[in-house]
C-alpha positions in Angstrom: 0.0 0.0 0.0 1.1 3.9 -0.9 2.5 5.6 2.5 1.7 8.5 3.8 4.5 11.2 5.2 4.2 11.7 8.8 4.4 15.5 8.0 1.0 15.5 5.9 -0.4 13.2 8.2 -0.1 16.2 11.2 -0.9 18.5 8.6 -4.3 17.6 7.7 -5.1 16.6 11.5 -6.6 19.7 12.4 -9.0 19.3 9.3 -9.9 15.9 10.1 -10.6 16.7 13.3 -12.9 19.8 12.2 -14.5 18.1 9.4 -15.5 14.2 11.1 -19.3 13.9 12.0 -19.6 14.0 15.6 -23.0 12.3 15.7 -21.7 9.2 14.0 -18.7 9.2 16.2 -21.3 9.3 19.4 -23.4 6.3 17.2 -20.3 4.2 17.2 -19.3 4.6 20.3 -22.6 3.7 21.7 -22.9 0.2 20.1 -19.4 -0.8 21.9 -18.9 -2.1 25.3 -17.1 -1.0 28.1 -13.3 -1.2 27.7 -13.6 -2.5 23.9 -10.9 -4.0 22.1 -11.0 -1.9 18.7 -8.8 -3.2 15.5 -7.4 0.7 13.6 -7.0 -0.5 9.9 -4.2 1.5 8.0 -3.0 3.3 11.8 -1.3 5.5 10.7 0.4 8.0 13.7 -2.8 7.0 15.3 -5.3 9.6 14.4 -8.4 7.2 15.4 -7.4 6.6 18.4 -6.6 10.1 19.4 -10.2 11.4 18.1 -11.9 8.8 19.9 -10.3 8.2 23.2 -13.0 10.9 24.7 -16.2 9.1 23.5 -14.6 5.2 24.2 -12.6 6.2 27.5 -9.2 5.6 28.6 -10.1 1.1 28.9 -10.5 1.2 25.5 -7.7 -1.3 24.3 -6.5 -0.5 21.2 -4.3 -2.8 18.5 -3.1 -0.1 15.9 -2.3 -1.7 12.1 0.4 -0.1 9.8 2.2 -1.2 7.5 4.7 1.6 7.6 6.9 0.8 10.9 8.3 4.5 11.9 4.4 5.6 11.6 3.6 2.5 13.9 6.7 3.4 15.8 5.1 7.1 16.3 1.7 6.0 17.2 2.9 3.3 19.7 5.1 6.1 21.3 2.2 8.3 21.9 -0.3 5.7 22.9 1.1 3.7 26.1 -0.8 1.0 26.3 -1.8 0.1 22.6 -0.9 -3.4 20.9 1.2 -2.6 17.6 1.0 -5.3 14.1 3.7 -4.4 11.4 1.2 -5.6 8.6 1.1 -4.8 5.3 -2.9 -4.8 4.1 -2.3 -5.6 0.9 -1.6 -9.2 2.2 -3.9 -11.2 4.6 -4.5 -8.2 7.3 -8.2 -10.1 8.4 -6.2 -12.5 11.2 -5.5 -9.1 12.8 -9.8 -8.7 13.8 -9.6 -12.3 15.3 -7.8 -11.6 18.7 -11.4 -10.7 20.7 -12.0 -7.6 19.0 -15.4 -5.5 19.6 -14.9 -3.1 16.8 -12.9 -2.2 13.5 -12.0 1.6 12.5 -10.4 2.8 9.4 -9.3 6.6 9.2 -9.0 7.7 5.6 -8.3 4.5 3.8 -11.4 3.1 1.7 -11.1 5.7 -0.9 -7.6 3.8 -1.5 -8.9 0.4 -1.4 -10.0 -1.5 -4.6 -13.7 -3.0 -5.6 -12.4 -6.9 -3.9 -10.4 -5.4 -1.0 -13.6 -3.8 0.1 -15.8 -6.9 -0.5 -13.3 -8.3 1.1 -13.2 -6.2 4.5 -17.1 -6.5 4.0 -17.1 -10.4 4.4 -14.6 -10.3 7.1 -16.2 -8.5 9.6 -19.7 -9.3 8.9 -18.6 -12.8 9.4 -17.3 -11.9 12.6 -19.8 -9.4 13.7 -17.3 -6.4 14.1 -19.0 -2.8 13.7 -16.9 -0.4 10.9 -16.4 3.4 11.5 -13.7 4.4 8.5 -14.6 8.6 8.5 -12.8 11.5 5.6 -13.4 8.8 2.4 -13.2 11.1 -0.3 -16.2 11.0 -2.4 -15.5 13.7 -5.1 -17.4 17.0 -4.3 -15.5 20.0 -3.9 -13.9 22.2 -5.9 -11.6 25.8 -5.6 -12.4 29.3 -5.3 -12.7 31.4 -7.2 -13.4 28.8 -10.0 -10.8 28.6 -12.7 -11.6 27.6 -17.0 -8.8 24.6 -15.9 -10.0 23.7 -12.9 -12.6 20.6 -14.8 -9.3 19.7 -16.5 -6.5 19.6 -13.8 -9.2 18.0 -11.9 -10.1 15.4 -14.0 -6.8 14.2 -14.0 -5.9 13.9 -10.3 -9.3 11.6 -10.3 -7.6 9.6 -12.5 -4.8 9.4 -10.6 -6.9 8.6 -7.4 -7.8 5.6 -9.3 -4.4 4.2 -10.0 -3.6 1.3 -8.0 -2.3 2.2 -4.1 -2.0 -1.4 -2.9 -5.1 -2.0 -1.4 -6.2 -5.2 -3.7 -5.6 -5.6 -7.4 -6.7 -3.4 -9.8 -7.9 -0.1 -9.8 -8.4 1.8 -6.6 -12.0 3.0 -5.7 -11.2 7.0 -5.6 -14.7 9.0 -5.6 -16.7 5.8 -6.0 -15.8 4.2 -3.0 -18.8 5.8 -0.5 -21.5 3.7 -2.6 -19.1 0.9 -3.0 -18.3 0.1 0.4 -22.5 1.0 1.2 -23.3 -1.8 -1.4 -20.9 -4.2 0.0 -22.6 -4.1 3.7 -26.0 -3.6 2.8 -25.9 -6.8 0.4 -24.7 -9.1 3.4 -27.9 -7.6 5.5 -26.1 -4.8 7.4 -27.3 -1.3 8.2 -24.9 1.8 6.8 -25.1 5.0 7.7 -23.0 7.9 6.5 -22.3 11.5 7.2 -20.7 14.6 5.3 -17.1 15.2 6.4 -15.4 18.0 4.0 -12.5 19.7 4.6 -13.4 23.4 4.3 -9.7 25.0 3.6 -9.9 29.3 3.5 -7.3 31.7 2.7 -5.3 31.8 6.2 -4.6 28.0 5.9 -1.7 28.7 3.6 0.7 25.3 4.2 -2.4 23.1 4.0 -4.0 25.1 0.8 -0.3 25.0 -0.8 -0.5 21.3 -0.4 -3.5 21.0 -2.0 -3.2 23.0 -4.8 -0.1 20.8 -5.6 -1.2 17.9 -5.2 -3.8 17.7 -8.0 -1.1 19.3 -10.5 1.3 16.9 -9.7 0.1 13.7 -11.9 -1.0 16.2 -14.3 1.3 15.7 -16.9 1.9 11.8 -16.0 -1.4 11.1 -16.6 -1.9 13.5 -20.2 1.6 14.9 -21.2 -0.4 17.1 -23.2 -1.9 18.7 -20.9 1.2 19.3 -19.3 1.5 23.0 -19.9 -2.4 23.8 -19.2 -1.3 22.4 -16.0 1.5 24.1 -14.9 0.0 27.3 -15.9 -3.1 26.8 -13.5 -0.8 25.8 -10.6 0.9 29.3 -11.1 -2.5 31.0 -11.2 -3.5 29.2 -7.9 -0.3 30.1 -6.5 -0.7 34.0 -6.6 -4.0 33.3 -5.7 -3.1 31.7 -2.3 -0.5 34.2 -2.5 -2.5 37.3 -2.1 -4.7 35.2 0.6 -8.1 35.0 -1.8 -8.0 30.9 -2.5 -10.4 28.6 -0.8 -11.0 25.2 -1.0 -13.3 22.2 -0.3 -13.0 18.6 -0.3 -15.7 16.3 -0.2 -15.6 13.3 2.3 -18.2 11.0 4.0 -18.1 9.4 7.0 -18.9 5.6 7.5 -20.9 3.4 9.9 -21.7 0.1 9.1 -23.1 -2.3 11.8 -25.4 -5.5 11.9 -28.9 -4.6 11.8 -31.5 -4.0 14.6 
């Protein structure tokens, strides 16, 4: 599976942390019991466990999941307590929910995760009757302001690059589609999904976070059309002074995920 910096992982925290549903935290946190053993798919520096220690209380025992080992290393160090597996979830990552675990939470990952991972993940824990919160999957609203004649274009090809393979099963990776995808997969083994907006709302005085944004979806540009290459580099530029004179804001369409056994 792609990695993640631990510098853009702090970097979009505060965003995450604005932008997650509360009331679908609260609904997850509600189903488990007291002290619950909760599986964190994809761990990262251990941003699920951070945002939910408040609603699932300091017995909550938690077995963090990463397949990069200085971001495991990271989130060990700031969670005392917490069980760490080196696993890489492109491989067989399901004996990981079978040590007693309540509960399964995935941070920012589906979007990354291919059609059969996700069926995949769907069978496992129905099977095994293991709650899923997985919050901030992308889901392709969004766009810039003020609005740009490139921004269909330069946009366009970064959702082609979300769709490139990161690891997470063979194939394709879900990108935009994965909210229905993942919805589908539950509901067609009998269990209930809700889901909750979660965008990232990005203004003018967030300059590191906007610059990494506005770089990000110029950056496979040319990869993915060389002939677009130009058109590309010339919008970047225009979003540049833009952020530069503090009149660039941006939005980012997530949703966040609950899907449980039905009542």
């Amino acid at each position: 599976m792609s990695g993640f910096s631990a510098d853009w992982l702090a970097l979009r925290a505060p965003f995450d942390d604005a932008a997650r549903s509360a009331a679908l935290a609260r609904a997850f946190a509600r189903r488990l019991p007291a002290g619950p053993a909760i599986v964190d798919l994809g761990a990262g520096t251990g941003a699920a466990r951070r945002a939910l220690a408040p609603l699932v209380g300091p017995a909550a025992r938690w077995c963090l999941v990463e397949g990069d080992p200085a971001l495991l290393a990271a989130a060990l160090a700031a969670a005392p307590g917490a069980r760490g597996l080196h696993l890489d979830l492109s491989g067989r990552w399901w004996p990981a929910v079978d040590r007693g675990a309540d509960a399964v939470t995935a941070f920012a990952l589906l979007d990354l995760a291919t059609a059969g991972w996700v069926e995949a993940l769907a069978a496992a824990l129905v099977r095994r009757g293991l709650p899923l919160y997985a919050p901030l999957v992308v889901d392709g609203r969004g766009g810039w302001a003020p609005a740009d004649p490139d921004d269909a274009l330069v946009e366009g090809l970064f959702r082609r690059h979300q769709r490139r393979p990161k690891g997470l099963g063979r194939g394709p990776a879900l990108g935009p589609d994965a909210v229905p995808r993942v919805a589908a997969a539950f509901r067609r083994r009998g269990w209930r999904v809700r889901s909750a907006r979660s965008d990232w709302r990005i203004g003018p005085a967030a300059r590191a976070m906007r610059a990494a944004l506005s770089a990000g979806p110029a950056r496979p540009g040319p990869e993915q059309s060389p002939a677009a290459a130009a058109a590309v580099a010339a919008w970047a530029e225009r979003r540049r002074r833009q952020a530069d004179e503090g009149r660039l804001a941006l939005t980012v369409g997530h949703r966040d995920i609950l899907a449980e056994p039905a009542e």
